[in-house]
N, C-alpha and C positions, 0 to 999 in steps of 0.2 A: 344156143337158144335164147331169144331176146322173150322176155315175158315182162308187163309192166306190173311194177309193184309200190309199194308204200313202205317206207321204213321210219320209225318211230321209238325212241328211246335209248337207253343204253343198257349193257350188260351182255349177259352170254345172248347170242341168239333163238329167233323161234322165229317157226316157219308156220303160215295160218295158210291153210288150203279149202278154198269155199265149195259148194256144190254145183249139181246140174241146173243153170240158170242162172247165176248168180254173179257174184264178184269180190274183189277185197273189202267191198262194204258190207260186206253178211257177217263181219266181225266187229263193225261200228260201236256194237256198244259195251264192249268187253277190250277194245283193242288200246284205250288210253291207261287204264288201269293194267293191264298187261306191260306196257310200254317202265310203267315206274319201275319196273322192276328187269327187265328184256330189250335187246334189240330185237323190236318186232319188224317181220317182213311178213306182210301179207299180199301174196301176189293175185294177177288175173290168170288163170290158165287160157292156156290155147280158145281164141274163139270164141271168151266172154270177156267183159271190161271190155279193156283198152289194149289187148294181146288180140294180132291179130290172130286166123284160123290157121291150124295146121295143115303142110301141103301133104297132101295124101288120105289116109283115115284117118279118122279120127276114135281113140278106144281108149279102153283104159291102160291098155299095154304103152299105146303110145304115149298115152299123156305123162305115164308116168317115165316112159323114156325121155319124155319133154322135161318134166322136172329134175331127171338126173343130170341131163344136161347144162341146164340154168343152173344149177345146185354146184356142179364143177366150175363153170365158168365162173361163180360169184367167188369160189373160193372156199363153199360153205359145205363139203359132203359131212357128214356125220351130223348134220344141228339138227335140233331138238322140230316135232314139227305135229302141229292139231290138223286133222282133218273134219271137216263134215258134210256127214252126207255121201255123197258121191265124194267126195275129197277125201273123206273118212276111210271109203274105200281104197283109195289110191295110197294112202299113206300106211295099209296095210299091206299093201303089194308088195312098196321102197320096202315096209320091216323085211320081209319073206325074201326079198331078193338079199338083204342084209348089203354092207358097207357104204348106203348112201344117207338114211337115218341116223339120230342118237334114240334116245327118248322118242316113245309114238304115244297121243292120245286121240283115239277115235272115236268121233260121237256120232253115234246112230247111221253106222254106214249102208249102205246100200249095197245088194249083189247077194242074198243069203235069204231071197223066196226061193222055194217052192212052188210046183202047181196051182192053185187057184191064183196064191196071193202073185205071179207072173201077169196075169192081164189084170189085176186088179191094179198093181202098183202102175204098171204101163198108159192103160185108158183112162186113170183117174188123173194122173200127173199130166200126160196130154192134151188130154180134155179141159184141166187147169189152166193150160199154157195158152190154148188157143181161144179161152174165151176172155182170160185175162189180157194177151194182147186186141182183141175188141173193144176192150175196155179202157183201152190208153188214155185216151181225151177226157175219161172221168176220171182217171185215178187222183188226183190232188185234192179233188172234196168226198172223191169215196173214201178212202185215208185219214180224212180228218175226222169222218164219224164216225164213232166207236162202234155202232152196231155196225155199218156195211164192212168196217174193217174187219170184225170177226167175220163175218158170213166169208170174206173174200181168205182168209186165212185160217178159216176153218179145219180143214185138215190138216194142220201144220204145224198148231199152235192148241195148247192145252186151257191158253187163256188168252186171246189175239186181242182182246181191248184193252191188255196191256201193253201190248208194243205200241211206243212212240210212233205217232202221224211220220214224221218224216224219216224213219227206219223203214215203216212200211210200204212208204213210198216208194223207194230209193230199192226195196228189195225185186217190188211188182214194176219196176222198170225194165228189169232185166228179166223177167221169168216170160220171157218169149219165144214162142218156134222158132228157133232160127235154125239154118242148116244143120251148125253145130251141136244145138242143141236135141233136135230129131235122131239124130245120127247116134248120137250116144245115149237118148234113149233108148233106143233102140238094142245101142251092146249092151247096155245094163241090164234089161228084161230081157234078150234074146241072145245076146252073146257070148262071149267066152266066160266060164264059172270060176271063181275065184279058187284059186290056189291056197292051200294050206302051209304053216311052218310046223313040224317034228317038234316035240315039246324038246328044251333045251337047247331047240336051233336059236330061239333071239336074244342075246345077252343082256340087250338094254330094256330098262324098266317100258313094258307096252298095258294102255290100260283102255280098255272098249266102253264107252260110258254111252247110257242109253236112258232116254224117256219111256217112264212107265205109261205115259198116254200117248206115244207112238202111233200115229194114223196113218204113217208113209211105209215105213219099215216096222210093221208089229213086232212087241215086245220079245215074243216066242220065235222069232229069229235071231234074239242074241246067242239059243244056246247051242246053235248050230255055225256062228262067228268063232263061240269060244272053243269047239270042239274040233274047227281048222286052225287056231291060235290058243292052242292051251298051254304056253306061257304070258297070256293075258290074263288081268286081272280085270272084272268086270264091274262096273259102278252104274249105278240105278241113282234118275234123278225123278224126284214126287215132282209131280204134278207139271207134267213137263211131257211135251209132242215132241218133233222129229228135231227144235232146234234150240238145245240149251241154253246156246248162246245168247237167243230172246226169251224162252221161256224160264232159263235160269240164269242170269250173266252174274249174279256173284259167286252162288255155286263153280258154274262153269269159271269163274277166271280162279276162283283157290281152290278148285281141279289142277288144272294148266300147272298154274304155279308148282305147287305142293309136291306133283307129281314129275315136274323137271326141275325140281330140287333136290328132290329125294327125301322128302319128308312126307308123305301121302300114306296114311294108313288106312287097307282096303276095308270096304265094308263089311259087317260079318251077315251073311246070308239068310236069311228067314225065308219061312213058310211062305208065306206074300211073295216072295222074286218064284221059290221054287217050282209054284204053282204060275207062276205066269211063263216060266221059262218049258213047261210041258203042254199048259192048254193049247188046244188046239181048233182055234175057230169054226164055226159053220161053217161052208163054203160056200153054197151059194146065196146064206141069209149077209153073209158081210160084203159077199160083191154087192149085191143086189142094194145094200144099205150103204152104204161106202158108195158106192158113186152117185146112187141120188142126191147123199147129201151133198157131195160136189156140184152137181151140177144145178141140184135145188139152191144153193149157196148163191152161186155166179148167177144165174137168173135172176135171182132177187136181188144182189148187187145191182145187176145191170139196170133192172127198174129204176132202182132207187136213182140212181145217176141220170136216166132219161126222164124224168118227171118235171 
């Protein structure tokens, strides 16, 4: 399996796996600092970037047969490897199938709704996708201002007028309908449910790190991740949406580090996680809020760009 990827640095290896939409640049701002320390590989999966699509379906069984592959052929089974998001996912699958990982840290993966929050996660990222590729021809001055930047990453981002203009750019390039990317929409909200590991089945250090302002994958689904992986350890980032990487990227790279060193000492648990790990949303007040704000978001974008 030929996948394009970026490799940067020296040292033991790590593998950077981006999400639905995305590419090896959803790690841009973490990925130099990482390098000081790592050989980084951060690839394109199947059908984003510069990898072209996969012949057949497209899912997350396959992807990640895609990356077992690539992962032998490079020479690299057992390296250490970050997922997110949707990557997040997939890098929890490799744990549970076991001998193709070392090291897993997973941030805020995807696949671990429930009822409401299935069409919510579905129509709102959709709906993201398609109004964000209408918006192509403005994105380089919508980007540059901080307000339509937040509007436009609003759901994503706990603080979107802090990511860098050309981060943002560079991310809303790729967040487009494309075949591949419908497709596996699709198996994420309606497809196969992810599989769990038997406590004591994963030897190597796995750690599920998550935003407490999660707007993609609610908080209250990490405790249904960690009770299909309870030999993970779970890490709560303040003030931080679906992508640490941007809304925390020092945190998130002495996560990384720390934790494929083996120096990472887990958080101790408070009242504040335990209660967010049990509430249980409205159901129809957070659809019903949740996607207007998406789509009140991207409208007002779009003005602003057509004016």
């Amino acid at each position: 399996m030929t996948m394009n990827c970026v490799r940067l640095g020296s040292g033991k290896p790590l593998l950077l796996i981006h999400g639905i939409g995305s590419s090896h640049h959803s790690w841009d701002l973490i990925v130099n600092e990482l390098a000081t320390q790592r050989e980084v590989i951060a690839v394109d999966l199947p059908g984003f970037g510069d990898t072209p699509p996969l012949v057949g379906e497209t899912t997350i069984r396959t992807l990640a047969d895609a990356v077992t592959d690539f992962l032998r052929e490079e020479d690299l089974l057992g390296i250490d490897a970050v997922g997110s998001s949707m990557g997040a996912r997939l890098v929890l699958e490799l744990a549970r199938r076991g001998g193709v990982l070392g090291t897993v840290i997973s941030l805020d993966p995807g696949g671990f709704w429930q009822g409401w929050e299935i069409p919510f996660f579905y129509y709102s990222v959709r709906l993201s996708a398609q109004l964000v590729n209408s918006l192509q021809p403005f994105l380089p001055s919508l980007t540059g201002n901080p307000i339509s930047r937040s509007l436009l990453f609003a759901q994503f981002s706990a603080h979107p007028w802090t990511i860098p203009a050309p981060i943002a750019l560079q991310e809303l390039r790729t967040f487009t309908p494309t075949p591949t990317f419908i497709e596996l929409l699709d198996n994420l909200a309606h497809g196969e449910k992810q599989q769990g590991a038997s406590a004591g089945s994963i030897q190597q250090p796995l750690v599920i790190g998550w935003g407490k302002q999660d707007r993609v994958c609610i908080p209250s689904q990490a405790k249904r991740a960690h009770q299909l992986f309870p030999d993970a350890q779970l890490h709560w980032f303040d003030n931080c949406g679906h992508f640490p990487q941007l809304d925390a990227p020092e945190e998130a790279t002495n996560l990384i580090l720390s934790v494929t060193d083996g120096t990472y000492l887990p958080q101790e648990s408070t009242l504040e996680t335990e209660v967010m790990l049990t509430h249980k949303e409205p159901d129809t007040l957070l659809i019903s809020v949740g996607t207007a704000v998406v789509v009140a978001s991207l409208i007002i974008a779009f003005r602003f760009a057509t004016r």
